[in-house]
C-alpha positions in Angstrom: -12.6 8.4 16.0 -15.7 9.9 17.0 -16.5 13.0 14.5 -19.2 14.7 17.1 -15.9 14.9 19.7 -15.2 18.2 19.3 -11.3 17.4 20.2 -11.1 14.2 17.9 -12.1 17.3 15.6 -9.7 19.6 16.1 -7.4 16.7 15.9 -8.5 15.1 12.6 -8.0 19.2 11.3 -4.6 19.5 12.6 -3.7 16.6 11.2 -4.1 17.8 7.5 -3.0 21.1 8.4 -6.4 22.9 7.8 -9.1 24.6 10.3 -12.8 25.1 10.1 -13.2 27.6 7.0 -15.7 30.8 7.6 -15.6 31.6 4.1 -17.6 28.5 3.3 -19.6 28.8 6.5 -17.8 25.5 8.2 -19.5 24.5 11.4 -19.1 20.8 12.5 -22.0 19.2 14.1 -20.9 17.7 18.0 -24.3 17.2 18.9 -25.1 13.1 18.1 -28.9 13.7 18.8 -28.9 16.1 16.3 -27.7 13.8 13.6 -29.8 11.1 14.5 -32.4 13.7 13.6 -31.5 15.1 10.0 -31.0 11.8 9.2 -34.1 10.2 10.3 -36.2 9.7 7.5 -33.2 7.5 5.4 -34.5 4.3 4.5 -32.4 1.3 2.8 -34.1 2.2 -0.5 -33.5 6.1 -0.9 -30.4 7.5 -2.6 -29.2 10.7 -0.5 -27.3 13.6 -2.2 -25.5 15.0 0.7 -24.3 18.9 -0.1 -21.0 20.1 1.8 -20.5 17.0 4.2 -17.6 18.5 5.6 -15.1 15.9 7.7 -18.3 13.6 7.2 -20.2 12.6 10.3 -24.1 12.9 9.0 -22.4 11.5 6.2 -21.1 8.4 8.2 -25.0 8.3 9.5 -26.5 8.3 6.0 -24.2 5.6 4.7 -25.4 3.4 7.6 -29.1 4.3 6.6 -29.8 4.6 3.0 -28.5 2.6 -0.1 -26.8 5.0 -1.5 -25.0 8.4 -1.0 -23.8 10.8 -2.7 -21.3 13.7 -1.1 -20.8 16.8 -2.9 -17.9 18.8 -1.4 -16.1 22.1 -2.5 -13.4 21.8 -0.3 -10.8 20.5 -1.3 -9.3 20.0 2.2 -12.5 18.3 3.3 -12.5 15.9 0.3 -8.7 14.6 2.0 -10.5 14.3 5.2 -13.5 12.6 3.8 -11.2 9.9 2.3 -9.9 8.8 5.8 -13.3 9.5 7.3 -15.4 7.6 4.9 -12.4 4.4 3.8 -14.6 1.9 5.7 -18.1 3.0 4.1 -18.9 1.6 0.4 -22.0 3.5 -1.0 -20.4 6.8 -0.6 -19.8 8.3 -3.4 -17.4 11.7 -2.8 -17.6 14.4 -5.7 -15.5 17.9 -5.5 -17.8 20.0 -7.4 -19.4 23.3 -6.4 -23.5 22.0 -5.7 -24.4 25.2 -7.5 -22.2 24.4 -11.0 -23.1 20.3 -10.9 -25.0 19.1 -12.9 -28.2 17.1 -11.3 -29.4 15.3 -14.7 -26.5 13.7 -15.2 -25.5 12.5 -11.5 -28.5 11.0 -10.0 -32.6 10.7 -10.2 -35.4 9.5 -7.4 -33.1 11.1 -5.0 -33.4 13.0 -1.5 -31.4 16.0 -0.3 -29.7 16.2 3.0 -27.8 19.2 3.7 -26.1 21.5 7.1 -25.9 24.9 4.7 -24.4 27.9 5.5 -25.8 30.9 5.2 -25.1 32.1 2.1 -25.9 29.3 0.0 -29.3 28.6 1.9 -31.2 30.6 -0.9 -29.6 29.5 -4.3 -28.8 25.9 -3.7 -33.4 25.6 -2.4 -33.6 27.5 -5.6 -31.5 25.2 -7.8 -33.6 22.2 -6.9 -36.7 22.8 -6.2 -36.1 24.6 -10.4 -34.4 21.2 -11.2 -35.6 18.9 -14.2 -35.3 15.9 -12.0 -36.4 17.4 -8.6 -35.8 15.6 -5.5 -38.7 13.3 -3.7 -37.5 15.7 -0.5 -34.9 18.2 1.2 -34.0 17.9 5.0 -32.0 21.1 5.6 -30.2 22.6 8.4 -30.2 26.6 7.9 -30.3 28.9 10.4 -33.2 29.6 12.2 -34.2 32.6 11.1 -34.3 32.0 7.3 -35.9 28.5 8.0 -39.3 30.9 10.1 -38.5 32.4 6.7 -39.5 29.9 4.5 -42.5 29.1 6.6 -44.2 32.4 7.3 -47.5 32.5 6.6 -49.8 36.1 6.1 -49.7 38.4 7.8 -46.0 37.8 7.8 -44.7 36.4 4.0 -41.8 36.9 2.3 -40.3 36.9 -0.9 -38.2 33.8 0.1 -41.3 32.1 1.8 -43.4 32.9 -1.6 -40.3 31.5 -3.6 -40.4 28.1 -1.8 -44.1 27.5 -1.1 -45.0 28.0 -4.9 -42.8 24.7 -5.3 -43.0 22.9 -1.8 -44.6 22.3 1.3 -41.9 23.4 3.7 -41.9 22.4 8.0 -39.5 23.2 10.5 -38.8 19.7 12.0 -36.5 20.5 15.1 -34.7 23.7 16.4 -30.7 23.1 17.2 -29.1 25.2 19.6 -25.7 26.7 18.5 -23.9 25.0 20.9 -24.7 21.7 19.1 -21.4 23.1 16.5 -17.8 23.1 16.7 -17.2 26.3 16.4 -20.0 28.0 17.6 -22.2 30.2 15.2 -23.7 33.2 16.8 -27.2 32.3 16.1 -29.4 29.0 16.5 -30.6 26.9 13.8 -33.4 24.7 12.9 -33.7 21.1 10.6 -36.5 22.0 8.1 -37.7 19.6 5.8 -38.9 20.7 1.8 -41.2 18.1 -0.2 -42.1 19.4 -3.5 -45.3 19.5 -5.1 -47.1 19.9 -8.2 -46.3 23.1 -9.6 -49.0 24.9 -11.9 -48.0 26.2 -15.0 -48.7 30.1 -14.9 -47.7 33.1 -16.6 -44.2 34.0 -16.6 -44.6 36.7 -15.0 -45.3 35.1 -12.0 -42.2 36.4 -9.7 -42.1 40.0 -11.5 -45.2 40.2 -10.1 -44.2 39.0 -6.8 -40.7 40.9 -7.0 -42.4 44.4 -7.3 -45.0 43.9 -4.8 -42.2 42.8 -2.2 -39.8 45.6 -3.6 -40.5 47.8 -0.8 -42.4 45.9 2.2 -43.5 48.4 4.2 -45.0 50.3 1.5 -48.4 49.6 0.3 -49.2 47.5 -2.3 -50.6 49.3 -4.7 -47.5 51.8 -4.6 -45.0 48.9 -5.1 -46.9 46.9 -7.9 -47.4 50.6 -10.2 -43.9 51.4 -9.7 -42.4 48.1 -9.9 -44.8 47.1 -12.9 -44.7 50.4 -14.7 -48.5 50.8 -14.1 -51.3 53.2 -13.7 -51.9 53.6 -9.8 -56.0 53.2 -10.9 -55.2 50.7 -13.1 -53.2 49.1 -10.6 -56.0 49.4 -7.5 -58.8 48.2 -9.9 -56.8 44.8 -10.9 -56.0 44.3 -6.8 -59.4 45.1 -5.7 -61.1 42.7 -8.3 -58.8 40.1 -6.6 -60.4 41.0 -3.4 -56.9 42.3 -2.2 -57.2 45.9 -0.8 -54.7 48.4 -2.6 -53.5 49.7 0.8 -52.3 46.0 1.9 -48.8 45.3 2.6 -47.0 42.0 0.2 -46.8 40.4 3.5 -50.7 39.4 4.2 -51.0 38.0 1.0 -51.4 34.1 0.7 -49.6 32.4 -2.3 -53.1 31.6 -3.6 -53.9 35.9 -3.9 -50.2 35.7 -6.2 -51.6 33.5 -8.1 -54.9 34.8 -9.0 -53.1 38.5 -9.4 -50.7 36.5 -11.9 -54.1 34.8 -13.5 -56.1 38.0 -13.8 -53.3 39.8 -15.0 -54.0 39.8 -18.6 -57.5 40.2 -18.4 -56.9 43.4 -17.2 -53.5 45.0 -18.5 
């Protein structure tokens, strides 16, 4: 059975009486290039946690690769299918769990992520480990393309979400994938982006208040959003920017992660 045949997929889902689910944002890879591609930096040494590996065909690809795998699935249709897909591998491990309920210390350490994510779990499931204990070594993530130029804006064009990730990794778009590289087509294009973490400084925690309420509004100028969000004096608020070097009329976007940092540091010297 070849799992990027998009009829040997329609088949394998008839066959357990299911179809692709929208809810969880299920679109099948049919493009072999492309998982050649997520897949590789998998050596024999690394561990892989895979999140939502569906009927299983990066899956198949990582087992091949690394020494280990480890397939967290929701569905509990998929996890049937991954049973038959998956018989002939042994270092696949197959856990039903929700990634955003499981518990990482207890599962796995000196791990690497690999992931096809919907949508809606693009933002919460970067979030929960690149704030994990035991982060992993790296993250090679397929998101749509849009939120993956997102993650790696840089001024004048930052983000809350690209602020959120950079102050923990050093996110790069890899590849872009076309939307016809999925059975069934999404409407929009994606992109393979890969997240190593870094060293993360210890600073105040108000860190992403800060950033929150400057982003609050984005077209509005700074000064305005930081007052109101912060509950600050306007001149109290222009001084503390402009001894950052940060003018009080620029917008969140043109700020580098270092200026967040040095507002955050400077922060109690001057409120």
């Amino acid at each position: 059975m070849d799992l990027c045949s998009k009829k040997d997929i329609v088949g394998l889902l008839k066959k357990y009486e299911t179809a692709p689910i929208k809810y969880f944002g299920q679109n099948f890879l049919v493009n072999r290039g492309v998982v050649e591609k997520i897949t590789a930096k998998t050596t024999q040494k690394d561990i892989v946690l895979e999140v939502g590996p569906g009927i299983g065909v990066i899956t198949q690809e990582l087992a091949k690769k690394a020494r280990q795998v480890i397939a967290v699935e929701k569905s509990r249709e998929m996890i049937e299918i991954l049973k038959e897909t998956l018989e002939e591998t042994k270092n696949v491990k197959v856990v039903r769990e929700d990634i955003l309920e499981l518990n990482l210390q207890s599962l796995v350490s000196n791990y690497k992520v690999v992931a096809n994510l919907p949508f809606y779990l693009t933002s919460p499931v970067i979030r929960k480990f690149l704030e994990a204990e035991n982060r992993p070594e790296s993250m090679v993530l397929m998101m749509q393309k849009e939120v993956a130029q997102r993650i790696c804006s840089r001024p004048p064009r930052m983000n809350l979400l690209a602020v959120s990730v950079q102050f923990y990794s050093q996110p790069k778009i890899m590849s872009y994938v076309s939307r016809g590289s999925f059975y069934p087509m999404p409407k929009v294009n994606s992109a393979i982006i890969e997240i190593i973490p870094c060293f993360t400084p210890k600073l105040p925690k108000e860190f992403f208040k800060i950033v929150k309420a400057g982003f609050s509004h984005p077209r509005k100028q700074l000064v305005n959003n930081l007052s109101g969000g912060l509950n600050l004096p306007k001149e109290k608020t222009a001084s503390w920017l402009s001894e950052n070097n940060i003018k009080p009329n620029q917008r969140a976007e043109t700020l580098s992660l270092d200026d967040w940092k040095n507002l955050v540091n400077f922060k109690n010297v001057l409120l």
